[in-house]
C-alpha positions as CSV (number, residue, x, y, z in Angstrom):
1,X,-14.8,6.6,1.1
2,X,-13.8,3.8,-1.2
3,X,-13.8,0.5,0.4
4,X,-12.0,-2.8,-1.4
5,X,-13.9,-5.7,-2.6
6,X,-13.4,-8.7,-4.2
7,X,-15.5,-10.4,-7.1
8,X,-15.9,-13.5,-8.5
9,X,-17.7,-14.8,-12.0
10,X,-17.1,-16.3,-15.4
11,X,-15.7,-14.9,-18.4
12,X,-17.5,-15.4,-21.7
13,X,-15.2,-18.6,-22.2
14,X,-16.8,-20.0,-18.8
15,X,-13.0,-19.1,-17.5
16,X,-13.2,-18.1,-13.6
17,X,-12.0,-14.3,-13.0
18,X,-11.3,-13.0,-9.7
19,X,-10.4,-9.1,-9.2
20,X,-10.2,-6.8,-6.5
21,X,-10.9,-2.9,-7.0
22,X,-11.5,0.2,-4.1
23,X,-15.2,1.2,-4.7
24,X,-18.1,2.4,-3.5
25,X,-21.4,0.4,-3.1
26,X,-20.6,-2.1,-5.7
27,X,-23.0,-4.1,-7.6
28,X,-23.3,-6.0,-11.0
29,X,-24.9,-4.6,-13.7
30,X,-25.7,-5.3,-17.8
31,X,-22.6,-4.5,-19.3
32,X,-24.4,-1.6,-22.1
33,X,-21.3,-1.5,-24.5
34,X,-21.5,-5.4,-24.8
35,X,-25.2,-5.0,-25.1
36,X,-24.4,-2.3,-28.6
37,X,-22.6,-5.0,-30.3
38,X,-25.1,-7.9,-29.6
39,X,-23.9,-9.9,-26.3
40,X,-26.2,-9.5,-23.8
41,X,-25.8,-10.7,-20.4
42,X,-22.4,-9.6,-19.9
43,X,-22.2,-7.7,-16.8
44,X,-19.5,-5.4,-15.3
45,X,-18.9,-3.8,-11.7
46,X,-19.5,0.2,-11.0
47,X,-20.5,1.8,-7.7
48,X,-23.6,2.8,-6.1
49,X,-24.0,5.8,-8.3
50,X,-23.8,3.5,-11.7
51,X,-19.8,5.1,-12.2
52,X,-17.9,1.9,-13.5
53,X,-15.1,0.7,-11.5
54,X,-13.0,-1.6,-14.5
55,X,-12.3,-0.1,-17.7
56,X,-15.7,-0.1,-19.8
57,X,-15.1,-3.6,-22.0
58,X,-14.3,-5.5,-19.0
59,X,-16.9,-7.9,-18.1
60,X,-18.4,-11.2,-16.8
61,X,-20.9,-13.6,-18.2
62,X,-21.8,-14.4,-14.7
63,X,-21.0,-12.5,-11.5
64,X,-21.0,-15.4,-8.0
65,X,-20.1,-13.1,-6.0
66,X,-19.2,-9.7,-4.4
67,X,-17.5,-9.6,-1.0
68,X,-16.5,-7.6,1.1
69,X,-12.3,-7.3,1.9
70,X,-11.0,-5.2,5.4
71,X,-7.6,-5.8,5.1
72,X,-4.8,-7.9,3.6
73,X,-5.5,-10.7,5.4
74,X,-9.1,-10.8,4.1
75,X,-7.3,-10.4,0.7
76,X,-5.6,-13.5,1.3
77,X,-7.9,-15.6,2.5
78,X,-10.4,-15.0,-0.4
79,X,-7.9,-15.5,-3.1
80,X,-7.3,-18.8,-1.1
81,X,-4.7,-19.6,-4.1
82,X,-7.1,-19.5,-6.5
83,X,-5.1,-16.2,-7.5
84,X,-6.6,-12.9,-8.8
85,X,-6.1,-9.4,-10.3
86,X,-6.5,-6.1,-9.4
87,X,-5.3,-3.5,-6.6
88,X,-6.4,-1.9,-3.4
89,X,-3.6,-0.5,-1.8
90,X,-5.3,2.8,-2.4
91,X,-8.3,2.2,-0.2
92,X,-6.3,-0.2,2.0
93,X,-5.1,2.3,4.9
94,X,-2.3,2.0,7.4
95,X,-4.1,2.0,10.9
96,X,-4.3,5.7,12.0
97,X,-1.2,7.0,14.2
98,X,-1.5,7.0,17.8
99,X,-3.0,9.8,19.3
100,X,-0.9,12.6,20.9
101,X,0.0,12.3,24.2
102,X,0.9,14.5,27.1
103,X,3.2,15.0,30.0
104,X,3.0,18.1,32.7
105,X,6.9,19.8,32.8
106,X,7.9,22.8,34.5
107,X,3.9,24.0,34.5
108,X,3.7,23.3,31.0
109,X,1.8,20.7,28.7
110,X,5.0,18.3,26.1
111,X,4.2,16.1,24.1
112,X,5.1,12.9,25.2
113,X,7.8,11.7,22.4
114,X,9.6,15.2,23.1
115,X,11.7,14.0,25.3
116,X,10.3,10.4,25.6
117,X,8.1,10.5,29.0
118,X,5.1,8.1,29.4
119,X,2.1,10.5,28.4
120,X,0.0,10.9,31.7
121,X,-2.3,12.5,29.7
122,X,-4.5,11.6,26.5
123,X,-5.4,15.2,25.4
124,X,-3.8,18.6,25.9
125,X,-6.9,20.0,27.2
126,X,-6.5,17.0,29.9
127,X,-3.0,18.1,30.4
128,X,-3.9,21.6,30.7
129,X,-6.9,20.9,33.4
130,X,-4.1,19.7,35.3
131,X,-0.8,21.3,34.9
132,X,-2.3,24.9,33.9
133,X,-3.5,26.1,30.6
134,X,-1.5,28.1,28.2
135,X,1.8,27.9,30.0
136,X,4.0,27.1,27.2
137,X,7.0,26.8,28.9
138,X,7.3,29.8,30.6
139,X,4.1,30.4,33.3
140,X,5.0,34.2,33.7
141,X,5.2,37.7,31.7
142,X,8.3,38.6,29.7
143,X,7.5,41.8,32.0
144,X,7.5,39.8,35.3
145,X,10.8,37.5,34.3
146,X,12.9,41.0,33.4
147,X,12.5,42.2,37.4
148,X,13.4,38.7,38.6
149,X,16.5,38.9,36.6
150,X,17.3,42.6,37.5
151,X,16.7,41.7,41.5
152,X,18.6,38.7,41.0
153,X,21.7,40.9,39.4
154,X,21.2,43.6,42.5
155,X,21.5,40.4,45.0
156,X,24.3,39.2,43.0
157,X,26.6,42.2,43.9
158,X,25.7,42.9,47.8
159,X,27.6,41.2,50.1
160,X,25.8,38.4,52.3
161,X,27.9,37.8,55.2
């Protein structure tokens, strides 16, 4: 997984550039299509497997350095208002979301945010341990529920007193 980074250096003008770019591995290395024409010791940034991470004429006459940068505020504090270039929103990830949770109803294992309950348990295969696996919402046969229903219509009509 791509991971953002920040480099500094020199242009060819001795002009400071400061980019950041979502790679893998990064290190400096002679730039070869300034090298063809001439200029050597221009150097430009690729990943651990020699792949180039800026388009292929971008380079530096000097690379300082190549850091490291978790999160925005890592961003931030390395530009420190020197200001820079570049993008890495798409190695830059949102935090994961929060795990499920689950809550033991009627003998049978909700998620927590169906009907906003505190989430007793961190897993369904915790929930199940304790409230019974499998019951999804109903904990007896189709078969069994049909004579409960059919006794419960025979009560229904007899009289009780």
């Amino acid at each position: 997984m791509a991971n953002c980074y920040g480099v500094q250096g020199y242009d060819g003008g001795g002009n400071q550039a400061r980019w950041i770019f979502c790679g893998t591995n990064p290190k400096a290395v002679e730039n070869p299509n300034y090298k063809n024409i001439g200029r050597d010791g221009l150097y430009w940034i690729v990943n651990g497997d020699n792949t180039p991470i800026f388009d292929q004429w971008w380079a530096l006459a000097t690379v300082s350095s190549i850091t490291p940068l978790a999160n925005q505020a890592a961003i931030d504090a390395w530009a420190a208002g020197n200001g820079y270039g570049g993008n890495c929103s798409a190695c830059l990830s949102a935090p994961p979301p929060p795990a499920d949770k689950y809550d033991c109803i009627n003998a049978a294992c909700i998620k927590n945010t169906v009907y906003n309950t505190p989430g007793f348990y961190a897993s369904l295969a915790e929930c199940q341990t304790h409230c019974g696996p499998g019951c999804g919402g109903q904990c007896i046969s189709n078969t069994d529920w049909a004579t409960i229903e059919s006794l419960a219509v025979q009560l229904k009509n007899q009289d009780c007193s």
